[in-house]
N, C-alpha and C positions, 0 to 999 in steps of 0.2 A: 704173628703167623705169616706179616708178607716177607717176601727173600731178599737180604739183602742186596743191594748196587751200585751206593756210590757214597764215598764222604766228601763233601764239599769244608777245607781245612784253611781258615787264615782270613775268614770274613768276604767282601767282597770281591776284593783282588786275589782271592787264594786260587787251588786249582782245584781239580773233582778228580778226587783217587778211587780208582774200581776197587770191587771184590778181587781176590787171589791172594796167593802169598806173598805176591814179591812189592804189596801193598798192604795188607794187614798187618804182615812182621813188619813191615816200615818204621826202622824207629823215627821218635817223635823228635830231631833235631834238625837248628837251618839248613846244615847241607847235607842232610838226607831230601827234602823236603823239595829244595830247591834241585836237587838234582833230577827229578819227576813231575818239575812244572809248580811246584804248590809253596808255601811258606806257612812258617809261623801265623805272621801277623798279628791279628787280634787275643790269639787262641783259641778263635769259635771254631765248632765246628758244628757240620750240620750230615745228620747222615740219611739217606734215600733210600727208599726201597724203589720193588718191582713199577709200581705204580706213580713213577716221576720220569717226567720225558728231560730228556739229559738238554736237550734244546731247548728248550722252554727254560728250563735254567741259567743255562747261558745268556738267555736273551734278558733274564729277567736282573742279574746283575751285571749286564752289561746296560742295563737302564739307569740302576744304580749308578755305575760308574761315570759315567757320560753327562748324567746331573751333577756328580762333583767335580769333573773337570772346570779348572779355573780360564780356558781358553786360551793363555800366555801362549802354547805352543804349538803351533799347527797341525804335527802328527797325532796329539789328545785331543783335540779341541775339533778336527774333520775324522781322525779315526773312527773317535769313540760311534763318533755319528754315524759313520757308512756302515761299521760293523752291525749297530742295532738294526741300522734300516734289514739289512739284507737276514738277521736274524727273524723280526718282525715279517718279512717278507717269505721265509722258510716256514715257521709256524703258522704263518696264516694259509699255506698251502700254494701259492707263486712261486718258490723255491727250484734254481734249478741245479745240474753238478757243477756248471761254471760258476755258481754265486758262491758254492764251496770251497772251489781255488782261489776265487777273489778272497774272500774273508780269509783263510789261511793269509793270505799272502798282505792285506794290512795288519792282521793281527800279527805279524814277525814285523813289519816295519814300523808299528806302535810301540810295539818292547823295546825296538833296538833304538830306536829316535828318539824319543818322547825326553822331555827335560829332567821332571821329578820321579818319583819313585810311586804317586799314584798314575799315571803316564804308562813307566814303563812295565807294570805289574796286570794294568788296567785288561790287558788280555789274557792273563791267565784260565778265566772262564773256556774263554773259546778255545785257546790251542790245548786245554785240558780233554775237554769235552770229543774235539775233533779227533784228538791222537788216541781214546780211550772210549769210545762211543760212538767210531765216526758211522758206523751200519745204521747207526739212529739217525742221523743226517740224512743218509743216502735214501732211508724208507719215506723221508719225509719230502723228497727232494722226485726221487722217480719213481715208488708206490702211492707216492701222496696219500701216506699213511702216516698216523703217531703209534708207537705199537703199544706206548701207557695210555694210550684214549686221552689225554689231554688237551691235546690242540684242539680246537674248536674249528678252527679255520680246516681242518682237515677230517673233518667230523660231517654226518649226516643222523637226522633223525628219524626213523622209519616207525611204521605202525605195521603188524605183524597181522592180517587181514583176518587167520585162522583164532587169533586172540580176541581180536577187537568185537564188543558187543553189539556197537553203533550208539551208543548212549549219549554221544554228544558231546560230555562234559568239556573233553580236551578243547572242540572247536570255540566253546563258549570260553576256557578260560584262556584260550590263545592270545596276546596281546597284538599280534600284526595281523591277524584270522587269514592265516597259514592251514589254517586245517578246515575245510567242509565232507560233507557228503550227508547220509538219509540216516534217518534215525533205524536201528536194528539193521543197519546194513555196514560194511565197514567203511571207516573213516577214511580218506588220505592224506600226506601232507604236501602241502607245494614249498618243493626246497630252494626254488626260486625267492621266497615270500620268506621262511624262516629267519629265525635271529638265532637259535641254538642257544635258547635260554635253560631248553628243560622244562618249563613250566607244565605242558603235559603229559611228562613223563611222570612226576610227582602225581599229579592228580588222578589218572591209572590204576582206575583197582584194581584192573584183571593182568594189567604186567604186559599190556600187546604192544606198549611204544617204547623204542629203545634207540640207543646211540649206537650207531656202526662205523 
């Protein structure tokens, strides 16, 4: 029932092709493939709905990648690295529009430098994601929003005071004890103190603690 948003085509080093037609009908060959950023590769593919933050993605096989670099060559071996950071740096909600020009602009000189073929492909993630997704970047960058509720780092956990019974539970099962206040009265949490684990949202009978 969720709507589709993206296929990620060709394993690590592939790209992430949108919904629409002039990606659906895409036929399945190298230079179609290659002409929209993505390839073959492995043959995997991996497909996303509504509830997948495009960046988060990016970041997570650009982790990938960045462990298999073999370091021989400079632009793989410090790209891969600046790229995660600054990905890492977007999702955890520090993100700004200039860390988007920068990353744009190693990931073009990782493709075009790099020696081997895990090197030059190794950005496909990102300039996918950036040329097909970039309004997700930008929410995350100067709404310091994730609009899939993902990020953590861009996340907060509130307790809904009209919900809340005062029962306690959350305070007790908190593990940094992030959350006080009186019993039958409502709770709050100090978002200072949180880790955004959920744990007392799980525990919540009544449904008064939420992710915003």
């Amino acid at each position: 029932g969720k709507k589709f948003k993206a296929v990620q085509i060709g394993g690590p080093s592939g790209g992430c092709l949108t919904f629409g037609e002039k990606h659906l009908d895409l036929a399945l060959s190298f230079d179609s493939l290659k002409k929209v950023g993505a390839m073959i590769g492995s043959g995997g593919m991996v497909v996303m709905n509504e509830d997948t933050c495009m960046v988060e993605v990016a970041r997570f096989f650009m982790s990938f990648t960045q462990r298999e670099s073999c370091g021989k060559c400079i632009p793989c071996r410090e790209g891969t690295k600046r790229m995660l950071e600054i990905l890492e740096k977007i999702v955890d909600g520090n993100g700004t529009v200039d860390d988007l020009d920068l990353l744009k602009e190693i990931a073009d000189t990782v493709k075009n430098t790099a020696l081997c073929g895990l090197g030059k492909t190794a950005a496909n993630p990102v300039l996918s994601t950036l040329e097909h997704f970039y309004d997700e970047y930008l929410a995350h960058v100067v709404d310091k929003e994730c609009p899939a509720k993902q990020c953590k780092g861009l996340m907060s956990i509130k307790i809904d005071p009209e919900l809340c019974r005062g029962c306690s539970k959350c305070a007790r099962i908190c593990p940094v004890s992030a959350i006080s206040g009186k019993i039958k009265e409502p709770y709050v949490i100090d978002s200072s103190k949180c880790i955004k684990c959920g744990a007392c949202i799980e525990a919540c009978a009544f449904k008064a603690i939420m992710e915003v």
